[in-house]
KEKE-598333 format. One line per 8 residues: number of its first residue (from 1); their letters; for each residue z, y, x of C-alpha. Coordinates in Angstrom, 1 decimal. Each point is the difference from the previous one (the first is absolute). Layout:
<atoms>
NUM) A) Z,Y,X; ...
</atoms>
This chain:
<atoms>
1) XXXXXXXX) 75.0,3.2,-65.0; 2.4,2.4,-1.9; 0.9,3.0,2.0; 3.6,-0.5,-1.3; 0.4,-3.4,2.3; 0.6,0.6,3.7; -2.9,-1.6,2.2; 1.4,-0.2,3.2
9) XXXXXXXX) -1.7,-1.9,3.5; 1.2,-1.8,3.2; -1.4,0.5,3.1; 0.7,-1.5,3.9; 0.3,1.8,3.3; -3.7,-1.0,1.5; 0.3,-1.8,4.0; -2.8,2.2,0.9
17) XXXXXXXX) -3.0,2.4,-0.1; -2.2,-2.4,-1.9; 2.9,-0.8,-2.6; 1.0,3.7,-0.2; -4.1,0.5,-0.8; 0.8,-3.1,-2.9; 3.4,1.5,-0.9; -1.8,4.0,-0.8
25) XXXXXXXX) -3.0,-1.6,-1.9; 1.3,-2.3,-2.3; 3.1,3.3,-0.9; -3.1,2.0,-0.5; -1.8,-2.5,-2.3; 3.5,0.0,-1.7; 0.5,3.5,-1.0; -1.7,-0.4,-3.1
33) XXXXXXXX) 3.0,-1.8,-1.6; 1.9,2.9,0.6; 3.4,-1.5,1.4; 3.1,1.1,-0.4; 0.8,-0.7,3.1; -0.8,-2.8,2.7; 2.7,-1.9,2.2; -0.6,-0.9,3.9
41) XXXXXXXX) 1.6,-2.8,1.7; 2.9,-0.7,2.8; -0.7,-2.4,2.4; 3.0,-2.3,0.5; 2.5,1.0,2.7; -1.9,3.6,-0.2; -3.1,-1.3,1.6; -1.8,2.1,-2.0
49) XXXXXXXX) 2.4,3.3,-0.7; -3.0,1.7,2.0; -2.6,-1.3,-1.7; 1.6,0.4,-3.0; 0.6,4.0,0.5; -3.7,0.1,1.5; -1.3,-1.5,-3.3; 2.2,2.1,-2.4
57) XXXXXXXX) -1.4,3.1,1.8; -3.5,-1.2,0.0; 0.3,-0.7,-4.1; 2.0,3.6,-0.4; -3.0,1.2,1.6; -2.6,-1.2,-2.6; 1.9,1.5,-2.9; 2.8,-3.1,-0.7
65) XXXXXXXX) 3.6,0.0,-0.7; 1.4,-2.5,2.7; 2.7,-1.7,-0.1; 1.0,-2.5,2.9; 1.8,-2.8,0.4; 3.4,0.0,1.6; 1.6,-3.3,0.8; 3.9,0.2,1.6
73) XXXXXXXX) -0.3,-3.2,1.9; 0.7,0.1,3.6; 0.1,3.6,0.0; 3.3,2.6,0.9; 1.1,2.4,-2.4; -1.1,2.9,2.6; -3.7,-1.6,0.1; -0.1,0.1,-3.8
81) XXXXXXXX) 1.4,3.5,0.1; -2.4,1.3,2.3; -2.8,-1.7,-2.5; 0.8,1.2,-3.0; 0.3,3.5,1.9; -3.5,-0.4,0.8; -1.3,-0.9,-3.4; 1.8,3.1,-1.3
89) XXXXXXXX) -1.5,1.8,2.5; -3.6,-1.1,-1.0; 0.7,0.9,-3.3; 0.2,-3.6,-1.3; 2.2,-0.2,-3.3; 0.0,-4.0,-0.9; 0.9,-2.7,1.8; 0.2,-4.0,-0.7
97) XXXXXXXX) 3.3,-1.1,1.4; -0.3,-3.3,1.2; 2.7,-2.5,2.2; -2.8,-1.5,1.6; -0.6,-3.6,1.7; 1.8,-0.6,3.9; -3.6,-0.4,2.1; 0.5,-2.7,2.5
105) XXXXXXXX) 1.9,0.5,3.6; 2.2,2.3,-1.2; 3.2,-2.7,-0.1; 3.0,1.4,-2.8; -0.9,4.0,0.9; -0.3,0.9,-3.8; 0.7,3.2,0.6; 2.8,1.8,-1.9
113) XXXXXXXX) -0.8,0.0,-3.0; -0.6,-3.5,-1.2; -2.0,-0.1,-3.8; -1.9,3.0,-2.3; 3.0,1.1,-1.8; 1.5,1.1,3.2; -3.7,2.0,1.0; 0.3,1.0,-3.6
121) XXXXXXXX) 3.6,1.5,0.3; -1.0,1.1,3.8; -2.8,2.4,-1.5; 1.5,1.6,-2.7; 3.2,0.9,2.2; -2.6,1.3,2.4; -2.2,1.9,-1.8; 1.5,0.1,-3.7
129) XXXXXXXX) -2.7,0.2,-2.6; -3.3,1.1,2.6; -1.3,-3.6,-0.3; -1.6,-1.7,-3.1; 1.3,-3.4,1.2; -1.7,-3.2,-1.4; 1.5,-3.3,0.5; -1.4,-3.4,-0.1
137) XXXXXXXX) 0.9,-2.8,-3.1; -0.9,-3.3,-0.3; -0.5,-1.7,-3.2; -0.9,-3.0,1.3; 3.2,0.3,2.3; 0.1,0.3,3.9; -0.7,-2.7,1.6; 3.5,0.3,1.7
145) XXXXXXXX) 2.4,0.7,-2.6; 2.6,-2.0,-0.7; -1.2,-0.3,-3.9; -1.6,1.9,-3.1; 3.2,1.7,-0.8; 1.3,1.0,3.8; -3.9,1.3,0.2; -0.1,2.4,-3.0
153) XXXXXXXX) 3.9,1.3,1.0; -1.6,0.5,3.6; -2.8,2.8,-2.2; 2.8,0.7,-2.3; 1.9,1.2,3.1; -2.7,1.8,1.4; -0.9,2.6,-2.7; 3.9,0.8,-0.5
161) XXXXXXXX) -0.4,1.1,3.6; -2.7,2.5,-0.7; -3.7,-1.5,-0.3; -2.0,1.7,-2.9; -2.8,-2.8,-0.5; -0.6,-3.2,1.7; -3.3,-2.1,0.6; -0.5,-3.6,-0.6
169) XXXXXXXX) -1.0,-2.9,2.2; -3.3,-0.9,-1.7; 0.2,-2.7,-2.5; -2.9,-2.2,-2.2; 2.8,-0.7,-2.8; 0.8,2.8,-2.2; 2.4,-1.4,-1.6; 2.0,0.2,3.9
177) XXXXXXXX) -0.2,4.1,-0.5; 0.5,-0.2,-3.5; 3.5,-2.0,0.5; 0.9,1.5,2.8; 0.0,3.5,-1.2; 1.8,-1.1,-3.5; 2.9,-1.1,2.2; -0.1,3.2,2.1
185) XXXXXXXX) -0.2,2.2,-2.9; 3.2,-2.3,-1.4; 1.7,0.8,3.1; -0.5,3.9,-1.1; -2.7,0.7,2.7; -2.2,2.4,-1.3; -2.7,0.6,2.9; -3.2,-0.4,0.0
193) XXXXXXXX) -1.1,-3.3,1.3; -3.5,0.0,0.7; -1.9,-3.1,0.1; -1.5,-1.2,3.4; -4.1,-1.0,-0.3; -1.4,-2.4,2.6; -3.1,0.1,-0.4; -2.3,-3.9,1.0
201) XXXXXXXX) -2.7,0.0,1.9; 0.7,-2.8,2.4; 1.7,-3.4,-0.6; 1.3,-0.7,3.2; 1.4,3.9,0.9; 1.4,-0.4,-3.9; 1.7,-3.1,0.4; 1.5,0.6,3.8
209) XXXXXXXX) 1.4,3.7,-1.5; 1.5,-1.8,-3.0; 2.0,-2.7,1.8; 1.1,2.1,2.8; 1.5,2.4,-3.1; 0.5,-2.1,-2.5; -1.8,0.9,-2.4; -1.3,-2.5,-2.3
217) XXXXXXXX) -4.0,-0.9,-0.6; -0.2,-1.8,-3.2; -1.5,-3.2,0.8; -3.5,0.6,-2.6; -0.5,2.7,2.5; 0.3,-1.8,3.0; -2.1,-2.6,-1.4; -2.7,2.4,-1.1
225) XXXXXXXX) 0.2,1.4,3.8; -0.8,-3.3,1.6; -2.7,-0.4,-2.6; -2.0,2.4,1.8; 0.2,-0.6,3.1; -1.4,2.4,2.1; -1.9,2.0,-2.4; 2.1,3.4,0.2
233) XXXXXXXX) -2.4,1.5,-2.7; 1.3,-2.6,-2.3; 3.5,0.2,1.5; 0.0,3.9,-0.6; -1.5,-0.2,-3.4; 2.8,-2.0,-1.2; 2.7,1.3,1.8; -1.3,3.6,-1.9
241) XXXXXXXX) 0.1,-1.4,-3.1; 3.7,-2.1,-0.1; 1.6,3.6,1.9; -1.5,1.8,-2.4; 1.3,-1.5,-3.2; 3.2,-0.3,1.7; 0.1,3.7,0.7; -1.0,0.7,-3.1
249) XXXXXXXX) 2.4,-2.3,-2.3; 2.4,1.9,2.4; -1.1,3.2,-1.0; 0.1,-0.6,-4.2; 3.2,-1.4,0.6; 1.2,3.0,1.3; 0.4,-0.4,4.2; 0.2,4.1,1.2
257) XXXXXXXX) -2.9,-0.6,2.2; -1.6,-2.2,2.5; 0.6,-0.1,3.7; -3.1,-1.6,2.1; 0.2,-1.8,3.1; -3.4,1.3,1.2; 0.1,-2.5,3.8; -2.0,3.3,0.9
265) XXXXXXXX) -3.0,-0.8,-2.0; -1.1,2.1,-2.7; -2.4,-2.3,-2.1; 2.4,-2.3,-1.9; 2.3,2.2,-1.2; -2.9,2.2,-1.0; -1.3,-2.8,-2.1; 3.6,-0.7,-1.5
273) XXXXX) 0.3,4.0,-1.0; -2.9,1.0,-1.5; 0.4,-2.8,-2.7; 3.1,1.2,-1.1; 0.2,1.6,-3.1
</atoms>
């Protein structure tokens, strides 16, 4: 892949000693693509905010740039404070600026500030220019906005407040990207926007990820999937060869880079990378 396009990775906060072991082999395995940087996630509700800060110092400590996840929802202005404090203390310099889903049991308690372009304008007031802040777009639209329009003025809205780049929700249609990004740039956005890469390797996981999201698997895939049953080989075979072609079309046609969803496992998006040209 040309050095000129940004490679970037995402990572989770691992539950325990045996997924931290998982976590710091498949990041080694990884270091051969030579990331950019690689994003850790934020447990909803901040179930995770420790996890997450153990993770990002765990991948600072084998050589990466981290950047982690920061969702606003159900969290005071004083508790994000006190985070980003902490980031700047560790030395972290990008962040993905997220609103985040309401976990369960915690009633109307939103917290105070309610959607991403409020974390957005939270941070920069904050901490002014410290934090390369990445935001999340949709170009298949989010599953709970009001419309394709409302959606794109939602992103629109969120770079005017101070994001530099935003990452994608993965996609199978590149046409999706392709439009969406035409109607950002007509909107005078001039950001990166980076397309999100799930890579397949198991139907089931795929297809529960995908509807929970909404992103959209093209039925021929989903066909293909149940084709094979059982037989990951065959299932991680294909999956390799669709995501690379997409990635790749991507690539010609001029996307700034690629952002993997690694699930923690190095071996797909290995596959996926090394046949990029």
């Amino acid at each position: 892949m040309s050095s000129s396009r940004a490679l970037s990775l995402e990572f989770f906060p691992p539950r325990d000693e045996n997924a931290r072991g998982k976590l710091t082999a498949a990041a080694k395995e990884l270091e051969v693509l030579n990331p950019a940087y690689v994003s850790v996630t934020f447990g909803a509700g901040g179930s995770t905010r420790e996890g997450t800060a153990d993770a990002v110092d765990l991948l600072q400590k084998l050589g990466y740039e981290a950047a982690p996840h920061l969702s606003c929802i159900g969290a005071s202005r004083a508790v994000l404070g006190d985070i980003l404090q902490y980031y700047k203390d560790q030395g972290v310099r990008r962040l993905v600026a997220l609103r985040g889903d309401l976990p369960s049991g915690m009633g109307m308690n939103k917290g105070e500030l309610h959607y991403a372009v409020d974390l957005v304008r939270f941070i920069r007031e904050q901490t002014g220019d410290w934090f390369h802040i990445e935001v999340a777009a949709y170009p298949e639209v989010h599953p709970q906005a009001k419309g394709a329009r409302a959606d794109l003025n939602h992103f629109v809205e969120k770079v005017r407040a101070g994001a530099n780049s935003a990452i994608t929700q993965y996609f199978f249609n590149a046409d999706a990207y392709y439009d969406f990004v035409d109607r950002a740039r007509e909107k005078g956005v001039g950001v990166p926007i980076v397309p999100g890469i799930m890579p397949i390797t198991n139907h089931n996981q795929l297809v529960r990820f995908s509807d929970m999201c909404g992103a959209e698997v093209p039925r021929w895939i989903r066909q293909r999937l149940s084709d094979y049953g059982d037989d990951l080989a065959s299932i991680r075979a294909f999956g390799a060869e669709v995501v690379t072609r997409l990635c790749q079309d991507l690539l010609d046609q001029g996307a700034p880079g690629l952002h993997f969803y690694t699930l923690n496992n190095a071996g797909a998006t290995l596959a996926i990378a090394r046949r990029l040209t």
